[in-house]
Chimera marker file (.cmm) of the C-alpha trace (Angstrom):
<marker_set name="trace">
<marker id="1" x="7.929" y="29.838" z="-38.528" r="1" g="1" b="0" radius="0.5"/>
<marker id="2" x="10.825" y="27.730" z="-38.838" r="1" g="1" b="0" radius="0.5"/>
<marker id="3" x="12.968" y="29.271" z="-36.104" r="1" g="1" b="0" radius="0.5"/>
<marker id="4" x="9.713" y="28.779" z="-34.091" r="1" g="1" b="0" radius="0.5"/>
<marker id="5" x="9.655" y="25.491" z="-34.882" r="1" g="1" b="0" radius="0.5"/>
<marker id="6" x="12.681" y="23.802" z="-34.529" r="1" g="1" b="0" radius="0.5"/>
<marker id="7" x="15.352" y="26.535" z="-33.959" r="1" g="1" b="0" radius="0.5"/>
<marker id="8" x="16.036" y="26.483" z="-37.672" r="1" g="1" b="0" radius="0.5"/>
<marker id="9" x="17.685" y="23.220" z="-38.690" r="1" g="1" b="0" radius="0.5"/>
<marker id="10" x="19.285" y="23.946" z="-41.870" r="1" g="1" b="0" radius="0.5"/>
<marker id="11" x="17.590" y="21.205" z="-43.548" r="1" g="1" b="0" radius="0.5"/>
<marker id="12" x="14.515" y="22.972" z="-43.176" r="1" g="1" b="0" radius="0.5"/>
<marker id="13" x="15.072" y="25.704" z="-45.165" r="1" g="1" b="0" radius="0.5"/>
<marker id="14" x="13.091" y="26.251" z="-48.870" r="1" g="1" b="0" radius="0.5"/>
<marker id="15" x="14.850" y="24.526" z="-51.085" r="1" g="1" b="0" radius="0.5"/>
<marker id="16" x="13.841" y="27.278" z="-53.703" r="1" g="1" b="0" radius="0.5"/>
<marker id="17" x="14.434" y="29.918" z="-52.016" r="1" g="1" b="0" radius="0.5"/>
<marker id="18" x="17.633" y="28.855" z="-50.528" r="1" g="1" b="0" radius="0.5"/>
<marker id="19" x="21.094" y="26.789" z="-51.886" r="1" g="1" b="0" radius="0.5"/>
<marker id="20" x="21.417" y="23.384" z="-50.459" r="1" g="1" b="0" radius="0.5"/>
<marker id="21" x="21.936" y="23.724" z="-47.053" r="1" g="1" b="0" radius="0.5"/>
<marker id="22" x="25.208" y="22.868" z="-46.611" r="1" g="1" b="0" radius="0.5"/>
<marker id="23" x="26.484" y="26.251" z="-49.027" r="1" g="1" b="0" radius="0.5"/>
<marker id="24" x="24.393" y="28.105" z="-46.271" r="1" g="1" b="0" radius="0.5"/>
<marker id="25" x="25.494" y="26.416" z="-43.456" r="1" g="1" b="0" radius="0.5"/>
<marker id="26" x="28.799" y="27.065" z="-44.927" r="1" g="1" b="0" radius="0.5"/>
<marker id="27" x="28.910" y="30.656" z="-45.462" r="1" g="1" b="0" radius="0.5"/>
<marker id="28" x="27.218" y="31.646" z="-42.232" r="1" g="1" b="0" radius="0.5"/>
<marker id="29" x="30.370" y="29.823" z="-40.331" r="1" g="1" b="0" radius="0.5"/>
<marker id="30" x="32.249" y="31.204" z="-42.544" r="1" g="1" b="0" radius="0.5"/>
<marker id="31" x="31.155" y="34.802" z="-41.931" r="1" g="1" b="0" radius="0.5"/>
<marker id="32" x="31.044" y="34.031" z="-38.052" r="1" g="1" b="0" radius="0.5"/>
<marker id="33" x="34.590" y="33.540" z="-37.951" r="1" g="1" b="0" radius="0.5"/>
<marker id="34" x="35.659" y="36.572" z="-39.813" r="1" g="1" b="0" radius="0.5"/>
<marker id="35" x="33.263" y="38.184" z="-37.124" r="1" g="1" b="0" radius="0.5"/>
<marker id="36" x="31.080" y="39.500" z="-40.196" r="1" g="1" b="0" radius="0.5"/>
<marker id="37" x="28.244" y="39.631" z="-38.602" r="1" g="1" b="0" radius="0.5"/>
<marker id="38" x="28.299" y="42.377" z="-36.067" r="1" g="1" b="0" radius="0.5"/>
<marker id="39" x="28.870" y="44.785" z="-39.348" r="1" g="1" b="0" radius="0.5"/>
<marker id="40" x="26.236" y="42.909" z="-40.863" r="1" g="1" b="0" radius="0.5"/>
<marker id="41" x="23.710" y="43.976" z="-38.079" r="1" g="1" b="0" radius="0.5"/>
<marker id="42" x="25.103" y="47.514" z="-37.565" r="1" g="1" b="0" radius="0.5"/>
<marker id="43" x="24.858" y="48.105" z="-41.439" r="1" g="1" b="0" radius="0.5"/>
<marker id="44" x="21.070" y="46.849" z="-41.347" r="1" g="1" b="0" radius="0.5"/>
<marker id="45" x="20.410" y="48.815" z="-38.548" r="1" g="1" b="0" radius="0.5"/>
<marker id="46" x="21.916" y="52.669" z="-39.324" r="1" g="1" b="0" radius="0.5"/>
<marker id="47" x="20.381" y="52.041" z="-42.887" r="1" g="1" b="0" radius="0.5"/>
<link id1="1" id2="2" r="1" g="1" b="0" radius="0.2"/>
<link id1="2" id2="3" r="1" g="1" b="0" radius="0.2"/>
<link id1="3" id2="4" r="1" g="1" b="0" radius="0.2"/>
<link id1="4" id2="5" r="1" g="1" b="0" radius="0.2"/>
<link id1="5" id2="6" r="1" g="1" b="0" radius="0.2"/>
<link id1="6" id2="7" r="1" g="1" b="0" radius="0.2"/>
<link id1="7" id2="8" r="1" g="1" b="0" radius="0.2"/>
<link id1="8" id2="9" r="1" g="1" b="0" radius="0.2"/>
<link id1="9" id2="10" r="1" g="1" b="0" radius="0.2"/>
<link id1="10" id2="11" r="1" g="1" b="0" radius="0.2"/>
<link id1="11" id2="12" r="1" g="1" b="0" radius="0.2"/>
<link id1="12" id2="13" r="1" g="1" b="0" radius="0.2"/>
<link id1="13" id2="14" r="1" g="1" b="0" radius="0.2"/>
<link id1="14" id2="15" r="1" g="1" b="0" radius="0.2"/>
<link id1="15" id2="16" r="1" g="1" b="0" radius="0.2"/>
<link id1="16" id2="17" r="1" g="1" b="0" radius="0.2"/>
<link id1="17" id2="18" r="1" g="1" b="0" radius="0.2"/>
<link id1="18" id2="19" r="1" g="1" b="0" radius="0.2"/>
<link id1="19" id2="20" r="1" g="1" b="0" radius="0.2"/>
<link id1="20" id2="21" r="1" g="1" b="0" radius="0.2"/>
<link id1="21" id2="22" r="1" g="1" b="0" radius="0.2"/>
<link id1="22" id2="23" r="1" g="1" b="0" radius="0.2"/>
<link id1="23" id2="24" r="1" g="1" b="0" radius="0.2"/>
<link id1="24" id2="25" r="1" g="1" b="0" radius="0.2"/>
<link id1="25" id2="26" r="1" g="1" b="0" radius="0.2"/>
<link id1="26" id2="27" r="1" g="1" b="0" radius="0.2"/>
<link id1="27" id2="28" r="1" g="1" b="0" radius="0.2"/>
<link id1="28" id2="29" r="1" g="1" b="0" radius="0.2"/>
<link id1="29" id2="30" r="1" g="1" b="0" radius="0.2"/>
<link id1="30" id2="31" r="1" g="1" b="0" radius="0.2"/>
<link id1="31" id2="32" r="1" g="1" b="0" radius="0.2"/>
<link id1="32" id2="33" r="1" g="1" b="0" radius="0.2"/>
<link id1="33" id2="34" r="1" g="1" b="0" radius="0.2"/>
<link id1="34" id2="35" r="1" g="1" b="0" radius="0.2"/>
<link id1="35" id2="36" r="1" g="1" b="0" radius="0.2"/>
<link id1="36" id2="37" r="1" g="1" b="0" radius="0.2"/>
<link id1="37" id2="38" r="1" g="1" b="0" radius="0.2"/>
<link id1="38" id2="39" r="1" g="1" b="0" radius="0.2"/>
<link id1="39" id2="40" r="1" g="1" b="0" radius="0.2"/>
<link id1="40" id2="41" r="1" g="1" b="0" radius="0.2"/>
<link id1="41" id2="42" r="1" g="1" b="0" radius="0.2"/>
<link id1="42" id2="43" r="1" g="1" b="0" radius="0.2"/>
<link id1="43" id2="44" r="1" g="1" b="0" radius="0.2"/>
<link id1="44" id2="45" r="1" g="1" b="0" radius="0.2"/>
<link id1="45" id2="46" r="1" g="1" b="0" radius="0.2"/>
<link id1="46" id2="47" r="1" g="1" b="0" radius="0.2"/>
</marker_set>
């Protein structure tokens, strides 16, 4: 629903679910520049 909604803004996620959206936002740059998520997907994938 929230990608549906607004492309996922990180202010949108659940506060209780989620840390405050900048630590997110953070770590999933983070991760894109060490190119961590193509091993990411292929690990959820063959599992």
């Amino acid at each position: 629903m929230y990608l549906l909604r607004g492309g996922l803004p990180w202010r949108m996620l659940p506060p209780r679910t989620f840390p405050p959206a900048t630590t997110v936002q953070h770590y999933f740059y983070l991760w894109r520049d060490l190119g961590l998520w193509p091993s990411i997907n292929h690990a959820l994938v063959t599992a």
